[in-house]
C-alpha positions, 0 to 999 in steps of 0.5 A: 697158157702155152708152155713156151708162154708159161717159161717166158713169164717164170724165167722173167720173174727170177733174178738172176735169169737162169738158163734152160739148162739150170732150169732142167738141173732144178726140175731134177733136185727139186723132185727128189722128195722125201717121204715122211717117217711115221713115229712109232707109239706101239712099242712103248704101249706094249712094253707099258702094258707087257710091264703091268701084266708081270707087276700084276702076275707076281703080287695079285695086287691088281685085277685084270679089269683094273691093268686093262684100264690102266694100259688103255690109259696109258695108251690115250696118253701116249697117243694124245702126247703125239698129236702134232702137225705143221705145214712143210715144203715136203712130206718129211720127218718134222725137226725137233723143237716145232710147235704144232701149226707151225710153219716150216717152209713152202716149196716151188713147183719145177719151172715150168709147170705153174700157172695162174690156176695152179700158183708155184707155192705149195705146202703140205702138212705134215705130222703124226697121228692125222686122220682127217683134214681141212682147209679153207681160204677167204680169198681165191681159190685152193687146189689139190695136187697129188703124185700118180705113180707107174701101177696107180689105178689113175695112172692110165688116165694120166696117160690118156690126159697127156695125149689128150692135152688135158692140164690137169696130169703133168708129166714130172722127169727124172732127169732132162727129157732132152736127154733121155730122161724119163717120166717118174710120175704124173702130177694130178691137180685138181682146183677144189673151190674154198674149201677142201675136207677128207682124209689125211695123205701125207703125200697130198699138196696144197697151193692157191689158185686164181680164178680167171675173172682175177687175171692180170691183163697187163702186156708186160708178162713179169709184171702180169704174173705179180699183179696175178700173185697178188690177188692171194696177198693177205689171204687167210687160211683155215687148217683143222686137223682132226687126230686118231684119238677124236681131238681137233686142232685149228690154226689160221694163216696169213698169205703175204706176196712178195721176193723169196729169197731162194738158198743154194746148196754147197754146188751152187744149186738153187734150193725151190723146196726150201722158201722160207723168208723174203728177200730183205732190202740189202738183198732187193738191190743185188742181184740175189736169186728170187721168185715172187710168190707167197708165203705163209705166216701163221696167225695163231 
C-alpha cells in the first residue's frame, strides 16, 4: 500500500477532515514520548536492614543469621508489594490509584504510517519490577514495534530498509520534513504471528494485525479500512507478566471497534496518545474528531 493510498483511507476515516499541514503538527506532538520512571525499592531495604544491623549491634539480642533473614524478608515483601503492570498509550510513570491489569488508554500511530498489517492502535505495558512477557490473541495476528535510535546496532539497517523500501523500519521526524525536519528514529515493526513471549522492554509496542487473506475488498477506501478493523473486533487478548521475584499474573482483554473520540489540548491540538473511550451518540451526530479503530476492554 502506497503512502499516497495509505493517507487517502486515514484522512477519510477522520471527522472532521484535517488538513496536511495538521497532519504534520500531530506527527510532532504525537512523537514526543515520554519515557518511564523505574521506582526505586533499594533505598527502603538498606535503610531497613542498615536499621537491624544497629538494633542487633547494641543489644546482641539478634544474630546474624537471624538479621540476614530478617532483611531478606523484608526485601521479598518490598519487592512483592511493587509488582504492578498496566497497559498504557506510552511507556510512562503509572498514576496512582491504578489497579494491576488495568487499562490506561491506547495511542495512534502519526497518520500515515498504519496500515492493514500494522493496525493504528497500539499499547505498551507499563510497570514495575517485569521481567518477562507474554501476549496472545484468538483472533488476527500481534505485531511488535520498537524504536531504533541513531547509535542502535540495527539502526544501519534501518537505513539500508528505507533505500531499499522495505516496510518493516519507518522513518519517524521531529518536525515537518517538508521543512527541514529531521529523522529522530526509525521504527522497527515486526508482525509475530499469536502469540509473543521475551523479555520485558518498556519502550516495546503492541498493536493488531490483519492478515491479507482478511482484507476488505471494497472500492470505498473509508468503508474498506473499517470492514478491515473490524476483523479485530471482539478479539481476546492474553497478558501474563512474569515479576523479579518468580510471581506470575495474567489478565484477558476484549478488542471492541468502533469512533474514538479523539481529546485536544488547550491549543486546539488533537491529542493521538490519549484514546481512551468511544464517541457516544451525542458526539456521532456532530462533528466531534474521530478514528476508528480499537480499544481494549479488560475482562478480569
Amino acid at each position: 500500500m502506497t503512502d499516497e493510498r495509505l493517507d487517502q483511507i486515514l484522512k477519510q476515516a477522520l471527522a472532521p477532515e484535517i488538513d496536511d499541514s495538521e497532519i504534520q503538527i500531530q506527527r510532532k506532538v504525537r512523537n514526543n514520548k515520554m519515557k518511564m520512571k523505574k521506582i526505586i525499592t533499594s533505598g527502603l531495604v538498606a535503610c531497613a536492614a542498615l536499621a537491624l544491623a544497629v538494633t542487633g549491634g547494641i543489644s546482641g539480642s539478634s544474630s546474624m543469621t537471624e538479621r540476614d533473614e530478617t532483611t531478606r524478608t523484608n526485601r521479598e515483601q518490598t519487592v512483592k508489594s511493587s509488582n504492578l503492570f498496566a497497559i498504557t498509550a506510552c511507556a510512562a510513570e503509572l498514576p496512582e490509584g491504578v489497579t494491576s491489569g488495568d487499562v490506561i488508554g491506547l495511542s495512534r500511530v502519526e497518520i500515515g504510517h498504519g496500515s492493514s498489517s500494522y493496525l493504528d492502535g497500539r499499547f505498551t505495558i507499563s510497570g514495575q519490577n517485569i521481567e518477562k512477557i507474554k501476549v496472545t490473541t484468538d483472533k488476527c495476528e500481534l505485531y511488535t514495534s520498537l524504536p531504533i535510535y541513531r547509535g542502535n546496532p540495527d539502526y544501519e539497517n534501518a537505513l539500508n530498509a528505507e533505500v531499499n523500501g522495505q516496510e518493516e523500519y519507518y522513518p519517524v521526524y521531529e518536525g515537518e520534513p517538508e521543512k527541514g525536519g529531521h529523522i529522530a528514529y526509525y521504527d522497527h515493526t515486526k508482525i509475530v504471528g499469536q502469540s509473543y513471549e521475551g523479555d520485558y522492554n518498556n519502550q516495546m509496542y503492541f498493536g493488531m494485525s490483519v492478515p491479507e487473506e482478511l482484507w476488505s475488498t471494497s472500492d470505498d477506501p473509508k468503508e474498506g479500512y473499517h470492514e478491515t478493523v473490524d476483523q479485530v473486533n471482539g478479539a481476546t487478548l492474553t497478558i501474563e507478566v512474569t515479576f523479579a521475584d518468580g510471581s506470575a499474573e495474567v489478565h484477558h482483554y476484549r478488542l471492541n471497534t468502533g469512533k474514538i473520540y479523539v481529546p485536544a489540548d488547550e491549543n486546539g491540538y488533537l491529542k493521538w496518545d490519549n484514546l481512551t473511550r468511544f464517541l457516544t451518540a451525542d458526539e456521532n451526530t456532530g462533528e466531534t474528531p474521530y478514528t476508528y479503530g480499537y480499544l481494549m476492554e479488560k475482562i478480569d
